[in-house]
N, C-alpha and C positions, 0 to 999 in steps of 0.2 A: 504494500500500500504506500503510494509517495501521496504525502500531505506539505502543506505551506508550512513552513515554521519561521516565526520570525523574529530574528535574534539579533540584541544590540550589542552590538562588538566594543562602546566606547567605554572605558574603566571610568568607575570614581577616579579624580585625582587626588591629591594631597590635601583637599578640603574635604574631601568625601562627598564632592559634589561633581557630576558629569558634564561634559560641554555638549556641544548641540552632536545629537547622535550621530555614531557611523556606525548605520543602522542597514541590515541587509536581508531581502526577503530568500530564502534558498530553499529548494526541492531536499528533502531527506529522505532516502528511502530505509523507512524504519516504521512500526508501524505510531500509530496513534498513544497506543498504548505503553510502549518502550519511550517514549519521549518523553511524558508524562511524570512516568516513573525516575527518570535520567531528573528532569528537572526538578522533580521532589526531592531527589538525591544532593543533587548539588545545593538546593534550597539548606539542606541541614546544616551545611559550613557556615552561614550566615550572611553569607555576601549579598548584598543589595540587587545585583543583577540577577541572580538565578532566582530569589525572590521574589522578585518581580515576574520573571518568566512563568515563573509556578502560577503565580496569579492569574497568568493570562491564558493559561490552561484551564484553573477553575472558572473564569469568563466566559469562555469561546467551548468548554464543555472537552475540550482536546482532551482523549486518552480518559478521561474520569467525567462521571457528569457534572454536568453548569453547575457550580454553587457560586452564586453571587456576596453572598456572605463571607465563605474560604477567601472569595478573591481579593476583595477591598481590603480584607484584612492583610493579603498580602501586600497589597498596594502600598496599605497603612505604614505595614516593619518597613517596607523598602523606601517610601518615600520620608519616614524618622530617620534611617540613614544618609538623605539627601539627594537621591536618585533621581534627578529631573523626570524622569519617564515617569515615575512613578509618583510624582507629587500631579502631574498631567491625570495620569486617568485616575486616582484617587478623588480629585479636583471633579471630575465625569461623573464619576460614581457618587458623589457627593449631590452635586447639581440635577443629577438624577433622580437620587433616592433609589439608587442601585445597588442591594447590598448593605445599605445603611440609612438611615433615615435622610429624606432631605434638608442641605442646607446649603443653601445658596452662598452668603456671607462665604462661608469655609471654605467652599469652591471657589470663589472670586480671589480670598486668600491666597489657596493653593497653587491656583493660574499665575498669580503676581507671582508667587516665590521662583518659577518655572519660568517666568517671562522673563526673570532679572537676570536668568543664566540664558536667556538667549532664544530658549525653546520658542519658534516661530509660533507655533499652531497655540501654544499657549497665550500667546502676545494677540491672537486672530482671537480665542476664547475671551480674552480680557475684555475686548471691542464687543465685540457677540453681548457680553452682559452689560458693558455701558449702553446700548442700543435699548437693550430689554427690562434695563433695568434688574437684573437677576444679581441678587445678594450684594445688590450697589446702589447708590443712587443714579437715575436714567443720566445722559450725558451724550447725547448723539453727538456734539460737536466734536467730542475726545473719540470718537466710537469709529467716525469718519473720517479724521485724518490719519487712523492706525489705517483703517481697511484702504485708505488712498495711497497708504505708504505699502503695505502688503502685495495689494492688487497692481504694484507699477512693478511690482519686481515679480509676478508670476503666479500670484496664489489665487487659484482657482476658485476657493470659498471666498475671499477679498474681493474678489473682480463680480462675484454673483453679490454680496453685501452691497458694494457699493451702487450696483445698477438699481438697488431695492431702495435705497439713500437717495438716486435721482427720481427714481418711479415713485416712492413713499412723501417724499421733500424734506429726507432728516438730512436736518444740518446744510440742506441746500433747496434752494429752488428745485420745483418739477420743471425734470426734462428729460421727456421722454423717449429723443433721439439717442442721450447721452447713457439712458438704461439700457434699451435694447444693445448699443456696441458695447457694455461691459456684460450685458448677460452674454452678449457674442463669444465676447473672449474666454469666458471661463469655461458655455457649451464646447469651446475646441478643441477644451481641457476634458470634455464626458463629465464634467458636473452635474449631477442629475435634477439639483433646482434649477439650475442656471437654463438644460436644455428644457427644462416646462415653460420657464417663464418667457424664453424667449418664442418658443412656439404659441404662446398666449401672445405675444406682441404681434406675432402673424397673423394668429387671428381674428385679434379684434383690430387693428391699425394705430395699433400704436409704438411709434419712434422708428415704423415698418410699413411699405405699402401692403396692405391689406393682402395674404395670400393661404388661404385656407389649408392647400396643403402642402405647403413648407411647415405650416403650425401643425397640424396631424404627423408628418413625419417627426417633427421634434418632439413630439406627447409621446409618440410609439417609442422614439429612443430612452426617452425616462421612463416612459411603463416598460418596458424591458432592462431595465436597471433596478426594477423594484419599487418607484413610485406610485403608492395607490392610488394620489390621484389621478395622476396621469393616467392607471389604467383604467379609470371613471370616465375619464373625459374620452378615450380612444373608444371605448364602449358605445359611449353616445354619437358619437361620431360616424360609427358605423351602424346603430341601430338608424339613425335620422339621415346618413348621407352628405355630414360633414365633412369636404374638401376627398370623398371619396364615394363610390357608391353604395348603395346601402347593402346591408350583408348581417343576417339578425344573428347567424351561427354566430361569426366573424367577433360581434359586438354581447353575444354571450360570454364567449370565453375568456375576452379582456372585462370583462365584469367578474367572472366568476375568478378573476384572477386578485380584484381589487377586494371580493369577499373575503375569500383565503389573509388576506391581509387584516379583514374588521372594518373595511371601508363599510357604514353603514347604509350611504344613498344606494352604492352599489348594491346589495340587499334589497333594498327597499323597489329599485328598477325592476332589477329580476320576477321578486313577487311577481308586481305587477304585469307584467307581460305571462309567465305562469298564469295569472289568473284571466288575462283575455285568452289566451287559448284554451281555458278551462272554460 
């Protein structure tokens, strides 16, 4: 069995703290459960990395099942150690209430301690909560010039923020030509909000000439990535003949895909059409 494992190669240094990962996805052919075990093993030395690793085992359910509790806890010894990775998804799981009760504050905390070493995506989480407001006080101003600084050097979550910043008016005027080219940019990247929203810009005309099915082809790329709504909207699309022709199979089965996920309109569609042919 070859599974993804994914293992960060960069040591604590002489603070017992990591700099920004050199961090690498590799094929291992071993099975799920020999990995598991390996990383349990190493976890007993105490080392902040294999601790972590363990952790992301009991997450992702690799080799032993998901326990969300085991995992945070791992999170927890790894990032007392000072493991940027692990003050990162500690900080998730916090923000979550993944594993341990939610608390925003603690998560906002944890992102800052993780941004001050550099970690990007923690620095992107930081902005995320000033936007939202989540365990800070709101600050779109501060939210906007990260994700302008993010999204000029490549970051795919950055570049879909910010187009949401011109399309929403935080921290700047609406302008809706200058959303659609940042939702551009980050779709180029397969971001999977970035490719919804910009297929919504197709389809209703906005920052975009009007083109139905450039916006159905962009919905299908994010419902095929796993977005429910997008496979709501693709569904509808094909049941009514949106930017395609109509096709009731077609537009069943990207419903019955948005089910599977708990999309409840999708449910609620299905019924309905169930009950006209009943």
């Amino acid at each position: 069995m070859i599974i993804e494992v994914l293992l960060f190669l960069a040591q604590p240094d002489a603070t017992g703290l990591s700099p920004q990962p050199a961090a690498a996805v590799i094929e291992i052919k071993e099975s799920a459960e020999a990995v598991f075990l390996r990383c349990r093993q190493e976890a007993e030395h105490g080392e902040a990395a294999a601790i972590y690793r363990l952790g992301l085992c009991y997450l992702e359910g690799r080799g032993v099942a998901a326990d969300p509790v085991k995992a945070f806890d791992c999170f927890r010894q790894s990032s007392d150690k000072g493991l940027v990775f692990a003050h990162y998804a500690r900080a998730w799981s916090c923000l979550e209430g993944h594993g341990t009760r939610k608390d925003p504050a603690e998560a906002f905390r944890l992102f800052g301690q993780a941004a001050e070493l550099g970690h990007v995506e923690s620095q992107y989480a930081i902005a995320f909560c000033q936007l939202e407001g989540l365990g800070t006080q709101a600050d779109p101003d501060a939210a906007y010039r990260t994700f302008k600084e993010l999204a000029e050097s490549g970051h795919a979550g950055a570049q879909y923020q910010l187009g949401r910043c011109f399309s929403q008016g935080f921290a700047v005027s609406v302008d809706p030509t200058a959303a659609a080219n940042w939702y551009r940019k980050a779709a180029e990247q397969n971001d999977t909000e970035a490719l919804f929203a910009l297929g919504d810009c197709f389809m209703n005309g906005d920052g975009r000439s009007k083109d139905k099915e450039k916006g159905l082809k962009l919905w299908v790329q994010a419902g095929n990535q796993g977005l429910a709504l997008a496979q709501y909207n693709v569904g509808l699309c094909y049941l009514r003949g949106i930017g395609c022709r109509r096709n009731e199979m077609a537009g069943r089965q990207w419903l019955e895909k948005a089910v599977e996920q708990g999309d409840e309109e999708a449910k609620k569609t299905l019924a309905s059409l169930d009950k006209k042919k009943g």
